[in-house]
N, C-alpha and C positions, 0 to 999 in steps of 0.2 A: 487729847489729853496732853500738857505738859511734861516736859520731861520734872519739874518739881514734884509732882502729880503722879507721875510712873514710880519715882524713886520712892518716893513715902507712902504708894500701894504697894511696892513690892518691899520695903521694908520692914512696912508690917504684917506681910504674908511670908517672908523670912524669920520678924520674931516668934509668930506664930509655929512655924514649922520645928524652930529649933525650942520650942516651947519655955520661952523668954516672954515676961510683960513688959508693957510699957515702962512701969514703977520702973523695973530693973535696970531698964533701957536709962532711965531718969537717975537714976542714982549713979550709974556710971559715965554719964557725961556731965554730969555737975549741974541740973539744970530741973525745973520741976516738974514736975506729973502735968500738967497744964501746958506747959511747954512743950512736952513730947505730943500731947494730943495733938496739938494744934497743928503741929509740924509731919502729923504724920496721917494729917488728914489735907497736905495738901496747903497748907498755909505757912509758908514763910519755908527757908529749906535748910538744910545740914551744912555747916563746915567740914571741909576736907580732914580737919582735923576728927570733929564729932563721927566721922564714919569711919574712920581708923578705928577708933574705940570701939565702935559697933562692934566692927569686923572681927579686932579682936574677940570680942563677948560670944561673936557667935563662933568661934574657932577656925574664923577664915582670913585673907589675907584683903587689904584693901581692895588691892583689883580682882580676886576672887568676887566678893563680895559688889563692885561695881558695876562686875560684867552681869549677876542676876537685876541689880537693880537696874541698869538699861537698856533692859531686851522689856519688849510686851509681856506683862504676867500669863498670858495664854501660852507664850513660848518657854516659860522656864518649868527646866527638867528637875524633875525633883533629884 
């Protein structure tokens, strides 16, 4: 798996957690529903910037929020 691949499974098993949709996710990076799927199934990947905003949304800091997305979804602690 890529790491593009790892970040947007494990970002979407963070919106999930913090029980955030995608919509939401879409509305707060300026960008459309279609766009987040896409991106978060692995196709095409986040700006540094767009995962700030994440980060914020889900109430963590960017490198909070970095370090779940670059570990194996098998290894993150809930």
């Amino acid at each position: 798996m890529s790491e593009t691949e790892t970040i947007a499974r494990n970002l979407s098993g963070e919106l999930a957690r913090h029980r955030k949709t995608q919509a939401a996710l879409a509305k707060e990076l300026g960008v459309s529903e279609q766009n987040i799927s896409k991106r978060l199934q692995g196709e095409g990947s986040f700006t540094t910037e767009q995962l700030e905003k994440a980060a914020a949304m889900l109430g963590m800091s960017l490198y909070q929020l970095m370090l779940k997305l670059l570990q194996p979804i098998d290894g993150i602690n809930q």
